[in-house]
N, C-alpha and C positions, 0 to 999 in steps of 0.2 A: 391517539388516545381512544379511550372506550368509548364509544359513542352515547354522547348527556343523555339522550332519552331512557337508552337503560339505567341511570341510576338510578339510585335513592333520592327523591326531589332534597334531601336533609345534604347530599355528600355533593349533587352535581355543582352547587356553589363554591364547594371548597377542592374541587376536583386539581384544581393545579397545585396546589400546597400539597397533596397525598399522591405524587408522581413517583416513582421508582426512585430510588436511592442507590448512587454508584456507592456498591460495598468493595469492588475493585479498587479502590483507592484507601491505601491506609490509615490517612488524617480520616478518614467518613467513621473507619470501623474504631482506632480510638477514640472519636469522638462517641459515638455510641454507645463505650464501657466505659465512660466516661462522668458523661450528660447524667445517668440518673444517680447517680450518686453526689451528683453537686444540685440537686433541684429535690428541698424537704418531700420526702412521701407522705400520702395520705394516711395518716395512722388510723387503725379500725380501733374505736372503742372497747374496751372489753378482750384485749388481744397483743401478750405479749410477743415479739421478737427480739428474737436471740439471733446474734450471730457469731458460727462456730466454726473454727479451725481445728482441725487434729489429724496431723499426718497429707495422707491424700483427700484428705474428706475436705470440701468447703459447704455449709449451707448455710441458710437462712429456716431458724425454725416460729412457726407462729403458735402459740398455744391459747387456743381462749376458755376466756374464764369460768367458763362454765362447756367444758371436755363431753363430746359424747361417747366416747371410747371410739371413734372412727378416724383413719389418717388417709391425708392424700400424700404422696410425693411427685412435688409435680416439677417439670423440668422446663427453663425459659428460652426463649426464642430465640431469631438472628441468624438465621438462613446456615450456620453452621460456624459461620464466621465472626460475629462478633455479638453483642450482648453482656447481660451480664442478669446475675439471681433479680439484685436491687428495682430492675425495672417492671419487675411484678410486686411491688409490696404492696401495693392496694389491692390487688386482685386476690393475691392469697393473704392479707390481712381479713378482708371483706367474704372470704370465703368460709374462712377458719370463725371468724363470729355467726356468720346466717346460721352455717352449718353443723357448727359445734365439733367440725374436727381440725386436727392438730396437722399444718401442712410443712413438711421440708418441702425447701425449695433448693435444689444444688447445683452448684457453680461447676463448671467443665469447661476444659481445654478446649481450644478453639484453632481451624483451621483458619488458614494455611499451615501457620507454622507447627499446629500439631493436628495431623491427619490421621485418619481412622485407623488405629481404634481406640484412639485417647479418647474420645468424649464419651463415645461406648462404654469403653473403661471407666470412666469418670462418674458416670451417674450407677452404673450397677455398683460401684464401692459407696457409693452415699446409700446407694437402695440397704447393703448388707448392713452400715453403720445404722442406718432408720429403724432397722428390724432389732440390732444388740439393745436399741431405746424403749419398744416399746411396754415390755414389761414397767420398768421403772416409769413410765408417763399413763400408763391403765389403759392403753390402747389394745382391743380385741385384733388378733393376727387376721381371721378371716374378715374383716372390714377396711379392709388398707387398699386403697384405687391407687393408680398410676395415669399422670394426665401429664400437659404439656401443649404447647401453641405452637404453631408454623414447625422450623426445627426442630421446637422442643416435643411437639404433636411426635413429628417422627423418629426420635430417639426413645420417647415413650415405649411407642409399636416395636421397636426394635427392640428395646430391650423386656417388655412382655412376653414378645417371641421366644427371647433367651429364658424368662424364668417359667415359662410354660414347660419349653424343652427340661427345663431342673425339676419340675414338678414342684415349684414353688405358686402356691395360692395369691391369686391377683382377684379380690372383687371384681373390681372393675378396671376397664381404661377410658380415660377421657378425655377425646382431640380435639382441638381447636385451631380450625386448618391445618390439619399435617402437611409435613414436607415430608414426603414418601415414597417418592419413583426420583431417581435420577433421568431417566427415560425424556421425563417431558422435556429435561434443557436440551438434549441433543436435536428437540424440532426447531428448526431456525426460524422456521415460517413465523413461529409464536414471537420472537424478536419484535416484530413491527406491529403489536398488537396495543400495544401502550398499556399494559395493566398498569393497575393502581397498586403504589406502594412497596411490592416487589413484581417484578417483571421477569424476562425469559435470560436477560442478559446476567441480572442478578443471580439469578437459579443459577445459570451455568458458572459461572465463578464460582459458588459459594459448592457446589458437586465438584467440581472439577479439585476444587483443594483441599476438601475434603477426603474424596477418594483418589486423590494423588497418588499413591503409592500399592494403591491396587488392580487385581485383573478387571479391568469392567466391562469386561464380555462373561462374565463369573464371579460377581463382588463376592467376601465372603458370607457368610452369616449375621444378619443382625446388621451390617452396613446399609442397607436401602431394602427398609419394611417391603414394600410389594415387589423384591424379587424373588420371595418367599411363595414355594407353590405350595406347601400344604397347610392351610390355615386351621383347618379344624383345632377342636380346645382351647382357641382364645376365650379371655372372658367378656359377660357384657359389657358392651361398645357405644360410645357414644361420639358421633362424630360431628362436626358442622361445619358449613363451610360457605363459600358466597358462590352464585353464577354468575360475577363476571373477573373473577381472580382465576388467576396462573393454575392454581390447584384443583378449580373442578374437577374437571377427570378426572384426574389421577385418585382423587378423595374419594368418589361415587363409584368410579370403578374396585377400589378395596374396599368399602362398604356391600357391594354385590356380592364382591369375593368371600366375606365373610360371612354374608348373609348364605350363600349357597351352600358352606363349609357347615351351616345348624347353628352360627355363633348367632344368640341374641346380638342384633346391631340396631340402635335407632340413628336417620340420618336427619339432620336439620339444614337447609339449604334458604339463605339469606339474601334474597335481591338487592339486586344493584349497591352491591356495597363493595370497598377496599377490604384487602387481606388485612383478616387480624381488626374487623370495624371496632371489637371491645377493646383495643388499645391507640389504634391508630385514628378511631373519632368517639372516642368515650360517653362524648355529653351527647350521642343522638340516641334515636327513638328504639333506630334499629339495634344499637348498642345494648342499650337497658333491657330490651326483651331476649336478647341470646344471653344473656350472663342468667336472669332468671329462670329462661330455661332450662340453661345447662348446669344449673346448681341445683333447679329441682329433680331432671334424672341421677342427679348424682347423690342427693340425699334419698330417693329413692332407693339408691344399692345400698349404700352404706351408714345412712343417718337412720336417726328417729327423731326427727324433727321436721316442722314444715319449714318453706324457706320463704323469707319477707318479702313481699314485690315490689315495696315501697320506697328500702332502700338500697337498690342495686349500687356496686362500687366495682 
């Protein structure tokens, strides 16, 4: 395991309960899309959700009460393999009030059993559905960000990538620990490193079944953000991430990449914490200050409003 002294004096106590989770095992990953749908979400005040089927589209959309005409779409986590929208509704209920913009959240196929480029697939068709809405919801087109956590971080970037390539306007993107290099599972060395929460062992499953059915000595496009060599024309970036999670690297080395390509990029790097500390230890200190800061870069690009410090969710 990580060695206590680097954490967070907040995380070292609870360091054995936020050990890596075998996703390799099927009962883990139903359980996973499972669990947050049987445990009441945090509902935000002031913030409805809707949830919408039509066709291929699945989301969750949050609208609050008071609209500033800005929208996120943001995409949820699970290493690529399991997850589900449901387990952010606090995060993008709590978003959508501070912030005053309107968030889809969309549901996508899930490796193993549907490998790239479903999920690909999956979120640029909720992205096109989110764009046929925004007139009818008074949402401004050039104030629409694209964000996502761990997986969802790197489906983001990936499909940014793809709407840059379209010449489709992206404000912003905003990750939260991306999962972005395939690269890092093939280091075995990382194996016996004991990250928190998710680990090397995990990554490499959840890559491996994912990009099942592709060349990965030449993924295609859009499959794993930083095998992407020309970065120029992404928009502003906002990334964050912990130094003692799986991700480092790979997160700071595509923040440099992006930073040398002229993209505005701001990075935020969190000590001694678990991947993903805004969901995987919510009620700590470290928690509450990266959700503040990354809502207030984010209302930065896209809001007109300040954002609350008081009550982070």
């Amino acid at each position: 395991m990580i060695d206590p002294e680097r954490m967070d004096p907040e995380i070292r106590g609870r360091a054995r309960r936020l050990r890596a989770i075998d996703v390799g095992k099927p009962w883990v990953r139903a359980f996973m899309g499972v669990a947050p749908l049987l445990i009441p979400a945090k509902k935000a005040p002031g913030v409805t959700l809707t949830k919408i089927r039509e066709r291929d589209v699945r989301v969750r959309v949050y609208r609050p009460e008071h609209p500033s005409g800005a929208g996120l779409y943001w995409i949820h986590g699970g290493g690529l393999v399991a997850g589900v929208a449901a387990m952010d509704d606090r995060f993008c209920g709590e978003t959508a009030r501070q912030l005053g913009v309107t968030v889809v959240s969309v549901e996508y196929r899930l490796a193993p059993k549907h490998p790239f480029p479903a999920a690909h697939d999956d979120v640029y068709t909720g992205w096109l559905w989110f764009l046929d809405h925004l007139t009818a919801w008074g949402l401004d087109r050039n104030r629409i960000a694209v964000g996502g956590q761990s997986a969802g971080g790197g489906l983001a970037a990936g499909l940014v990538q793809r709407l840059v390539d379209e010449d489709q306007p992206v404000a912003a993107q905003w990750l939260w620990t991306p999962m972005l290099d395939d690269r890092t599972a093939d280091k075995t060395a990382l194996d016996s490193v004991g990250h928190l929460l998710w680990d090397n062992r995990a990554n490499r499953f959840g890559w491996n079944s994912y990009l099942r059915d592709v060349n990965r000595s030449a993924p295609p496009a859009y499959a794993v953000p930083s095998r992407r060599t020309d970065l120029t024309g992404m928009p502003p970036t906002w990334v964050y991430t912990s130094d003692i999670e799986l991700f480092f690297d790979e997160d700071t080395e595509y923040v440099t990449r992006l930073r040398s390509a002229g993209v505005e990029t701001a990075l935020e790097v969190v000590p001694g914490v678990p991947h993903a500390v805004e969901s995987s230890a919510p009620d700590t200190e470290a928690a509450r200050k990266i959700l503040v800061s990354g809502r207030a870069w984010l209302s930065a690009r896209i809001g007109d409003r300040g954002v609350p410090g008081s009550d982070a969710g």
